[in-house]
N, C-alpha and C positions, 0 to 999 in steps of 0.2 A: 408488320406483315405486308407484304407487299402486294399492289390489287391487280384485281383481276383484268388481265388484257383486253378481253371480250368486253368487259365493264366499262374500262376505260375506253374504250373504241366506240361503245356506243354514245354515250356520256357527249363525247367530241362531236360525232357523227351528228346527233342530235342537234346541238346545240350550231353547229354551222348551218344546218337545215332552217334553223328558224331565227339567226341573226345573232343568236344571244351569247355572250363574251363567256371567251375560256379562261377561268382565273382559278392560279394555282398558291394554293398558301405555300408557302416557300420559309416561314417564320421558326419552325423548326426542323422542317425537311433538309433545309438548304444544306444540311451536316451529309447529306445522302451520297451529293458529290457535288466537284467543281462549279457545276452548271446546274445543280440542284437536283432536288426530286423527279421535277417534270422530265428534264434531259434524261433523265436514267432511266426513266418507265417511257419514252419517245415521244413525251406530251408536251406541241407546240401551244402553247397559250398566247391570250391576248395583253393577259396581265397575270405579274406575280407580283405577290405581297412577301415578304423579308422584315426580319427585324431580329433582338436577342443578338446573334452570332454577330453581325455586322455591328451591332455596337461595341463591341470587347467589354460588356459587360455593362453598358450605360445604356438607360433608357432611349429605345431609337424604332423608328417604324421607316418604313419605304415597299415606293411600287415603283413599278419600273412594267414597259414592255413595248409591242411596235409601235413604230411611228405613225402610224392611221389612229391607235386611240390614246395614244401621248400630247396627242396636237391639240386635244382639249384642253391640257393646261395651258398652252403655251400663249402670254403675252407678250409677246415681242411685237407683235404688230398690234397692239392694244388690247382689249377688255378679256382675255382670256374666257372661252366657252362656260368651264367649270373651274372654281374656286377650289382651293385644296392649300390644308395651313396643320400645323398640330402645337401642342405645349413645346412637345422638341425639338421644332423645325429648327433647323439650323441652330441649334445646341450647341457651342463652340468645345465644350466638354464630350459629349460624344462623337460630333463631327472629328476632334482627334485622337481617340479610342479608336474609334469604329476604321478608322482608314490607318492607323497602326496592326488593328486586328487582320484587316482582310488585305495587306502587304505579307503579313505571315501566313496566309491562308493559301498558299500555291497548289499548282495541281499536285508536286509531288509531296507534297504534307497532306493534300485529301488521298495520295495511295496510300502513302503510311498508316494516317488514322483507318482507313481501310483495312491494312491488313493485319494491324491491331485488333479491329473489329472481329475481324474472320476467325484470328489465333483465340481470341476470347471462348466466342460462342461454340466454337469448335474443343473447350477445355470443360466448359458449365456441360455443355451435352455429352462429353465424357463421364463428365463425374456423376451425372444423372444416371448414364445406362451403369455405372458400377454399382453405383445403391439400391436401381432398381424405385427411384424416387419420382412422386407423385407432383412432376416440376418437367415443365418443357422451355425452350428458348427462342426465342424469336429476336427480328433485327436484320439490318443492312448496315454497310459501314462501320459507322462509329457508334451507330445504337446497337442498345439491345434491350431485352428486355426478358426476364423470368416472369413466368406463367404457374400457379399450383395448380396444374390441369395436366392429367395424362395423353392429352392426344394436343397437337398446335391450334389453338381456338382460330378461325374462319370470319367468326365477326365479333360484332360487341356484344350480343346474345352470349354467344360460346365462351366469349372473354371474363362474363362479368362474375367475380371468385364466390362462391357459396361463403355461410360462415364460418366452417371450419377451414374454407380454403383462406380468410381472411384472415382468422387467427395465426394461420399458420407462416402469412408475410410478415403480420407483425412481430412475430419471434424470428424471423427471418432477416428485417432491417435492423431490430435492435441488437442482434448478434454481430450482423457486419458494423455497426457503430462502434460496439464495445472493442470490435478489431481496428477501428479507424477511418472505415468507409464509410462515406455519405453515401446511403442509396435509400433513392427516393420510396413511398408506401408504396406504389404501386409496382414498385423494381422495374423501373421505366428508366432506362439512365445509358449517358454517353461519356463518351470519351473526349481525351480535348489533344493538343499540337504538344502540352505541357509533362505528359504520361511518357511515358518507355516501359519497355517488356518488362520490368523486375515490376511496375505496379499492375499488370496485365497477370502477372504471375501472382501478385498478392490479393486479387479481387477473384483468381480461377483459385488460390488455399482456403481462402476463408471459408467460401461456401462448398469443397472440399469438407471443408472441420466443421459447419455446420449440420451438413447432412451426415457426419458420423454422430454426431452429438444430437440431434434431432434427427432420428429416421423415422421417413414416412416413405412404404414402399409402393407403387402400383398395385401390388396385390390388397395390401392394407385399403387403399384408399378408395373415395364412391366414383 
């Protein structure tokens, strides 16, 4: 779901007012676009944090951002400020993952997974308003995510599923299993550079043949 401007605005505001660093988790946003989450909502940060994507799949962390609060690491001229080390620093196994990964990661493979994105969630919320089903969509890009909530939850109050609303994911991922698809309990799930429209078109069937096969309509539902 994407936040709120005014939120964000102050959040920033706030926080230049009284010195203290703007740091953007980037660790799974960074799918949002080329330049991450932050560029896409117009959030100049001090520091992003990155990891997951940039490794192609091998364990890897990273921060990166301006050169005023980078200069902390930096020994070249001796003792560096602050100390900074991990298990996989310099991992020679992900080090050549992660930079075969993000060679393939171009701006025009983030409009694609983009507009994969779009064709998707724009198929899931067809086939919702046909059944009249008790399941909303959310997502930017390459995310997305089904909701068993009649109206688009606003926070994590709104979001968090009752238990019928929980029963009823979990017949909801074991159905797309028994089709083929991994999709996560909480129907929290992305796309990847390795998909094309005929699997875009078999993840908008399944849940299609789900919700004929399990109807629950708005009016049914609390």
């Amino acid at each position: 779901m994407p936040p709120d401007p005014d939120f964000i605005a102050a959040v920033v505001e706030t926080a230049r007012h009284y010195g203290i660093l703007v740091i953007c988790d980037e660790v799974l946003n960074i799918r949002q676009s080329y330049r991450g989450a932050s560029a896409r909502y117009g959030i100049e940060p001090d520091l992003i944090a990155a990891g997951k994507t940039i490794g192609g799949g091998f364990p890897i962390g990273a921060i990166g951002g301006s050169r005023r609060v980078m200069s902390v690491f930096d020994g070249s001229a001796g003792r560096a400020k602050v100390a900074q080390g991990g298990t996989f620093s310099a991992n020679p196994v992900s080090m050549v993952a992660g930079r075969v990964s993000m060679e393939a990661m171009t701006e025009p493979a983030f409009a694609r997974l983009e507009a994969m994105g779009d064709r998707l969630r724009a198929a899931l919320t067809a086939a919702i308003d046909r059944h009249r089903a008790h399941y909303v969509i959310s997502g930017a890009a390459s995310l997305f995510r089904i909701h068993p909530k009649g109206t688009l939850p606003h926070d994590y109050r709104e979001a968090y599923p009752l238990p019928d609303e929980t029963a009823s994911m979990k017949k909801m991922t074991r159905f797309f299993r028994n089709e083929g698809v991994i999709l996560p309990a909480g129907a929290a799930a992305c796309l990847s550079t390795a998909m094309s429209d005929v699997d875009i078109d078999k993840i908008a069937d399944v849940f299609e043949r789900f919700l004929t096969t399990t109807p629950v309509s708005a009016g049914e539902a609390r």
